[in-house]
C-alpha positions as MATLAB code, in Angstrom:
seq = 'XXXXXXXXXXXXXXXXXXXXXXXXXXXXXXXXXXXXXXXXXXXXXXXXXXXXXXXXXXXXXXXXXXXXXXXXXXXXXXXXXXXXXXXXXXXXXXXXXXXXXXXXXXXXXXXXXXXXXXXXXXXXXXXXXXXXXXXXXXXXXXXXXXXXXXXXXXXXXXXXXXXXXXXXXXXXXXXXXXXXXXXXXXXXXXXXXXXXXXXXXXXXXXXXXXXXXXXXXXXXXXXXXXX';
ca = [
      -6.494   22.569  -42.885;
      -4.764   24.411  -45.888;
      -4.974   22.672  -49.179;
      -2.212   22.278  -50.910;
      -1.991   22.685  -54.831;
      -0.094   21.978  -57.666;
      -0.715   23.959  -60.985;
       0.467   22.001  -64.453;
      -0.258   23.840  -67.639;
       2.381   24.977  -70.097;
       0.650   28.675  -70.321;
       1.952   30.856  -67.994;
      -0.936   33.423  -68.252;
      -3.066   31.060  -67.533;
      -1.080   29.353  -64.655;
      -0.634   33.096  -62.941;
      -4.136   33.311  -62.606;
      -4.914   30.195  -61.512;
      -2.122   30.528  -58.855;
      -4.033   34.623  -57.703;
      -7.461   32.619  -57.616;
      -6.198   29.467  -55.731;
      -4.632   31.995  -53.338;
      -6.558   33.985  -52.228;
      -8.841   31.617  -50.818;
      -8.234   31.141  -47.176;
      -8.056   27.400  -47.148;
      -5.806   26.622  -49.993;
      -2.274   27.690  -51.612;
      -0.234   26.776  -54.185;
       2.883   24.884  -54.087;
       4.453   25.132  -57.789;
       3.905   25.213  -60.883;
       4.828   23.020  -63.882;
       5.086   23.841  -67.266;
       4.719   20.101  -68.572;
       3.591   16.079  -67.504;
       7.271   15.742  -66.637;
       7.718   18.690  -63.891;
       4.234   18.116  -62.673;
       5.068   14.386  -61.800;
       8.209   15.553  -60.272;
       7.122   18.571  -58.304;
       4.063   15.848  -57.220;
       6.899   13.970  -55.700;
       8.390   16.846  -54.010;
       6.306   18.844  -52.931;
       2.972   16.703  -51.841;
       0.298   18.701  -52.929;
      -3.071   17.581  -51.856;
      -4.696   18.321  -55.316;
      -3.327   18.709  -59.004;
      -4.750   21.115  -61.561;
      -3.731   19.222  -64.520;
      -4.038   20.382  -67.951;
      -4.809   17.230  -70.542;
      -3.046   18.345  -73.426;
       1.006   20.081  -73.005;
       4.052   19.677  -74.606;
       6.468   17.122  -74.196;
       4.924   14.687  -71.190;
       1.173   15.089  -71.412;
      -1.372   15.991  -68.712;
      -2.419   11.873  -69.235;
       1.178   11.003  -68.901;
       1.762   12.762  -65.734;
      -1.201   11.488  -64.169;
       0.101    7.746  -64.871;
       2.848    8.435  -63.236;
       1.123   10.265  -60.482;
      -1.019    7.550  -59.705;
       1.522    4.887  -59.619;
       3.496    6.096  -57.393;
       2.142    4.123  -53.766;
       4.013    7.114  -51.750;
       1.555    9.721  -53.557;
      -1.767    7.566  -53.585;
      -3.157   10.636  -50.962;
      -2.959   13.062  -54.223;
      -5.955   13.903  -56.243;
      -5.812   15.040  -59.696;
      -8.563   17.281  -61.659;
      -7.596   17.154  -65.427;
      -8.595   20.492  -66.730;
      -9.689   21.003  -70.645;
      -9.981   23.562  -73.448;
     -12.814   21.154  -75.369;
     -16.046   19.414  -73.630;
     -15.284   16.774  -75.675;
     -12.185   15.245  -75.585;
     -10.984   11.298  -75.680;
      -8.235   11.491  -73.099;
     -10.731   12.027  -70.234;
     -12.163    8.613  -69.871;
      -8.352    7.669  -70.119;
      -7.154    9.928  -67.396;
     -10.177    8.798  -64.799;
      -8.604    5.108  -65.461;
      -5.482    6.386  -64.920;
      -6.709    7.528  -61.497;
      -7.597   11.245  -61.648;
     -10.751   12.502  -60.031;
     -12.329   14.334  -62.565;
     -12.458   16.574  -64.831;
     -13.094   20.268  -65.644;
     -13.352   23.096  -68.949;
     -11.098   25.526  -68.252;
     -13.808   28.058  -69.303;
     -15.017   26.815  -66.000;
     -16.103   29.808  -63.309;
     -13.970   30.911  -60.406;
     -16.562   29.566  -57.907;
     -16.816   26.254  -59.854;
     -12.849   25.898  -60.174;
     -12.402   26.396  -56.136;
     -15.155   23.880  -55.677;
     -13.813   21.122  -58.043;
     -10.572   21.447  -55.659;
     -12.323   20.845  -52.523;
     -14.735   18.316  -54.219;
     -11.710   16.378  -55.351;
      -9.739   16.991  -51.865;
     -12.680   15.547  -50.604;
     -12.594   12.262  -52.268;
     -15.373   12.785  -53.953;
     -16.010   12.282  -58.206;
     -15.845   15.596  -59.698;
     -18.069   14.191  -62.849;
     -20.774   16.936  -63.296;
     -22.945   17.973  -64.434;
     -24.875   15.431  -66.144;
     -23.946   16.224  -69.593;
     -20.736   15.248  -68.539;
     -20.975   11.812  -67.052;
     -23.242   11.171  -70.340;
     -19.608   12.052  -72.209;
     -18.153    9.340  -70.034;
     -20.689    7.067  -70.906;
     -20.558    7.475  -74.444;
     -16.616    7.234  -74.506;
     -16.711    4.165  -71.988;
     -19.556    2.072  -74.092;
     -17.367    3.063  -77.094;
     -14.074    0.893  -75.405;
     -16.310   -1.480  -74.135;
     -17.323   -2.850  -77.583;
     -13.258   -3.709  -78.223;
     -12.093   -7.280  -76.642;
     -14.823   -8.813  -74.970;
     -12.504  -10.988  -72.482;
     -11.323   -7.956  -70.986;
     -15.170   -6.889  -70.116;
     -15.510  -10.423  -68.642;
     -12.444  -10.095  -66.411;
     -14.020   -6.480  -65.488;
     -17.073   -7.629  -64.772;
     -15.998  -11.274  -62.499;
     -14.249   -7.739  -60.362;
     -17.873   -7.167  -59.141;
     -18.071  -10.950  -57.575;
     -16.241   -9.483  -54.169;
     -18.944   -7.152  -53.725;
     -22.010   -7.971  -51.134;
     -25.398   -7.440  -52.836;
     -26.304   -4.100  -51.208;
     -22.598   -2.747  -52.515;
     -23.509   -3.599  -55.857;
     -26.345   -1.921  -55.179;
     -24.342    1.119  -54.089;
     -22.176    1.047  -56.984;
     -24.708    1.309  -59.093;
     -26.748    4.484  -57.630;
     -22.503    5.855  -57.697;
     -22.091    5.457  -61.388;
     -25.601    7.217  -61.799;
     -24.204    9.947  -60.268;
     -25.823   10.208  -56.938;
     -24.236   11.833  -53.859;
     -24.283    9.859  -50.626;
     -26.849   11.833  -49.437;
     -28.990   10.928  -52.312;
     -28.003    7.201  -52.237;
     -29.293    7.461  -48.376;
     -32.604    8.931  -49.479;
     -33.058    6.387  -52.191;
     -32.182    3.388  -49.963;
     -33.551    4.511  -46.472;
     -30.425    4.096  -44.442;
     -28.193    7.052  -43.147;
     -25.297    8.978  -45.105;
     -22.669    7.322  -43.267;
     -23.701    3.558  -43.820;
     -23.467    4.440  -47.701;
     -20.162    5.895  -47.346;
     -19.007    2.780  -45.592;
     -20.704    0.632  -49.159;
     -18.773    2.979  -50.651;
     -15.544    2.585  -48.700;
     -15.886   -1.355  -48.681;
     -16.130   -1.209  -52.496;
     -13.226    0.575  -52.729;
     -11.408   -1.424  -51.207;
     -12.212   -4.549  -52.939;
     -12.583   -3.701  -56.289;
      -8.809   -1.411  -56.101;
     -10.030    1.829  -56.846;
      -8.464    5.310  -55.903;
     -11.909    7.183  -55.484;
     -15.063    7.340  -56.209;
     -14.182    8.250  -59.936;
     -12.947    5.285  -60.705;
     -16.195    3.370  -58.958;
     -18.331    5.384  -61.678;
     -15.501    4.558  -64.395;
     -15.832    0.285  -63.164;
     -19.815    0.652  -63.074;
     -19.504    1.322  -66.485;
     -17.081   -0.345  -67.634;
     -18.345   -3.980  -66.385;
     -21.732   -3.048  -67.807;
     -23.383   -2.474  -64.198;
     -24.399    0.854  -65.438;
     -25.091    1.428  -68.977;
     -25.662    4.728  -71.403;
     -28.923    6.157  -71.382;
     -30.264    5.419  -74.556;
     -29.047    1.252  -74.518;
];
């Protein structure tokens, strides 16, 4: 199965070689390009790419933008978006995992690690490595968290749908941990904690398992190292 992709970053340099890298794998190929949020969201609609390179910060519509629009769209909820960005720091990424995008990734990233993000988000899975990271989303999550404290509550009364060994789940998710790890740490087999973490999904409305590390946070299930 090829996997289809759709490059958004208003530099054309750099979109040219993402496009030579992307296609010359053997399993993927790119199906346009946008120059800003705007043409991204359209060519999304278009075109159906499996994943979207998305650059955070353009012109005009923004990477954050697009996503929104992207994600709310029910007839594209099959499309996963990596947000790509210049700075390891920057305060639009815990807003663009909310807004449904899979991850994240510095565009001084290497080939190998750029390819991999793509199937890792094609995949389903949270592209929120490596640790230094997810302690970035931490930080930037506790930091929201300490605004209105009756949206935490209504975050947190999300978690009364889950069964006690989903929780359980959720939590080992938000710290990170691949199924295969979960299964080791709980004694049960790979595909029982993919169905915890399907069943979450499910009831707690999330796209992927981003946003099930995102809601770990942000209901407090998971907190900072450091608290």
């Amino acid at each position: 199965m090829t996997i289809r992709v759709l490059l958004a970053d208003d530099q054309a340099l750099l979109r040219s070689a993402f496009r030579v890298l992307v296609d010359s794998e053997p399993d993927m190929e790119v199906v346009g390009e946008a120059a800003d949020g705007a043409q991204a969201a359209a060519l999304a609609r278009t075109e159906r790419p499996d994943v979207v390179l998305m650059d955070i910060r353009m012109p005009g519509t923004d990477g954050l933008a697009a996503t929104r629009a992207i994600t709310a769209d029910p007839e594209l909820a099959g499309v996963r978006i990596v947000m790509l960005t210049t700075f390891e720091i920057d305060e639009y990424v815990v807003e663009s995992l909310r807004a449904g995008a899979s991850g994240f990734l510095g565009k001084g990233a290497e080939p190998e690690e750029l390819l991999g993000a793509i199937r890792v988000a094609h995949a389903g899975e949270a592209l929120l490595s490596p640790a230094a990271t997810k302690g970035l989303i931490a930080t930037f999550l506790a930091q929201s968290a300490a605004g209105p404290p009756t949206a935490a509550r209504v975050d947190a009364g999300r978690l009364a749908a889950l069964t006690a060994r989903e929780r359980e789940v959720l939590v080992l998710v938000g710290g990170g941990l691949s199924n295969d790890e979960i299964a080791d740490r709980l004694d049960v087999s790979p595909l029982t904690v993919k169905t915890h973490v399907n069943r979450a999904m499910a009831k707690l409305g999330a796209r992927d398992r981003a946003q099930l590390v995102v809601t770990a946070y942000e209901t407090g299930l998971v907190r900072p190292r450091g608290e």
